[in-house]
N, C-alpha and C positions, 0 to 999 in steps of 0.2 A: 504494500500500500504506500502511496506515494508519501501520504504526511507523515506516515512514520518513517520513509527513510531519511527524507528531510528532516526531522528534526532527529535522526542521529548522527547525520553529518554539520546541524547547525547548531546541536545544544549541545550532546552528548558529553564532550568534552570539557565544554566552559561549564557545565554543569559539576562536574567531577570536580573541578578546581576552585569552585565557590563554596562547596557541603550543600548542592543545594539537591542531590542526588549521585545514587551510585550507579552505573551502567554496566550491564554483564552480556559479553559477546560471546556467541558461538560462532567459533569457523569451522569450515569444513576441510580435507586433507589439502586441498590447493590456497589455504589461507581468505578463500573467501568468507563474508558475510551470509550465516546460514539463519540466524535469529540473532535477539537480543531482548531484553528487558531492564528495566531502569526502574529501581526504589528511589524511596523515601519517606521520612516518620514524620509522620500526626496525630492526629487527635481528633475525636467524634463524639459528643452527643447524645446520652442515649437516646433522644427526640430523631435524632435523625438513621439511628439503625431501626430493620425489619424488630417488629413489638417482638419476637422471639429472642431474638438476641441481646435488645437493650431492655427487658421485661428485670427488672431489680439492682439494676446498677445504678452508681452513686451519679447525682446531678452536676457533675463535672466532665470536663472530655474524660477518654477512656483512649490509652495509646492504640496507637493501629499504624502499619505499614499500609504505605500507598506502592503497587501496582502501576508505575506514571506511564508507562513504556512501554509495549509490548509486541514483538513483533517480526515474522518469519518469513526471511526468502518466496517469494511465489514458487520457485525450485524447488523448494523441499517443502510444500504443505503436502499435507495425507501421508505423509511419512512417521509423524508420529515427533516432531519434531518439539510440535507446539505442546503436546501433554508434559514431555519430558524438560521442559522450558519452564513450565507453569512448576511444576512436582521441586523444582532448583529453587524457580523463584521462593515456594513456596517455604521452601525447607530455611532458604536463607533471611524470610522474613521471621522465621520461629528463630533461629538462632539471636537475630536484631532484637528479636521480642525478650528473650533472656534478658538483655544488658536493658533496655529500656521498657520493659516492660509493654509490650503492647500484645493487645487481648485479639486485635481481626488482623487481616487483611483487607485488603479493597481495591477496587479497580472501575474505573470508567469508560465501559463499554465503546467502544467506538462506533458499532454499527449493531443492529441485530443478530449477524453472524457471529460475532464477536459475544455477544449477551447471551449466543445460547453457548458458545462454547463452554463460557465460566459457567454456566450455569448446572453443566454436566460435572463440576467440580464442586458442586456444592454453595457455589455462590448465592442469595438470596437479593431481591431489590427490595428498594422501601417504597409500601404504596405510597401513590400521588408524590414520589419523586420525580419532578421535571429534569435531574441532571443525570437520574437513569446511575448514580451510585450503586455497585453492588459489595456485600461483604462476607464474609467467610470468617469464622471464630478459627484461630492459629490452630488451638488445640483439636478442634472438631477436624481440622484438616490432616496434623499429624496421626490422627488416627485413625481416621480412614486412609492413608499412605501406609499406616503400619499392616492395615486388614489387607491391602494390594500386594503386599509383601511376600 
């Protein structure tokens, strides 16, 4: 998709050098650009997560990894490329979550395609969200990663 590979050849970088995100590449054995994905830490709301997820947390944000990023070669979709991309990102936002505690992940669907993908990983939206946010509890993901196992 075009705006994402524009913005990882126009942010990617100065993003990295500011903290205002980290970028993680996959190449393939000829050093090309096979995917990539881009974090970074926030904070949520429970008003603004699906009522399952924010049902009994405290009225302050709640940490969470953003999903800024995301995004694979036209070459290698249906390979299987983008599960194993998501399962990384996935892993390295539980690890982020250790040091800063954060409770979701989350991602900002780009298209429909893209909103059912996450969706097959457990992502949920929030009704009557117009910016189409979705989230994922860390924990509820590492362990359904563990049953895959």
């Amino acid at each position: 998709m075009k705006s994402l590979d524009d913005w990882l050849r126009a942010h990617a970088l100065e993003n990295q050098r500011r903290n205002l995100s980290r970028t993680f590449v996959l190449v393939d054995d000829a050093n090309h650009i096979a995917g990539y994905y881009a974090l970074t830490m926030g904070g949520v709301g429970r008003e603004a997560l699906p009522h399952r997820l924010g049902h009994g947390l405290p009225a302050y944000d709640i940490g969470m990894v953003l999903l800024a990023r995301f995004g694979i070669d036209d070459n290698y979709k249906g390979k299987g490329l983008g599960r194993d991309l998501l399962i990384e990102a996935i892993e390295r936002a539980a690890d982020a979550g250790m040091s800063a505690a954060a409770r979701f992940i989350a991602v900002d669907p780009v298209d429909e395609l893209a909103r059912s993908f996450y969706a097959r990983f457990g992502f949920k939206t929030v009704d009557g969200d117009p910016g189409g946010r979705m989230y994922l509890r860390i924990d509820e993901a590492l362990a359904a990663l563990e049953r895959r196992s």
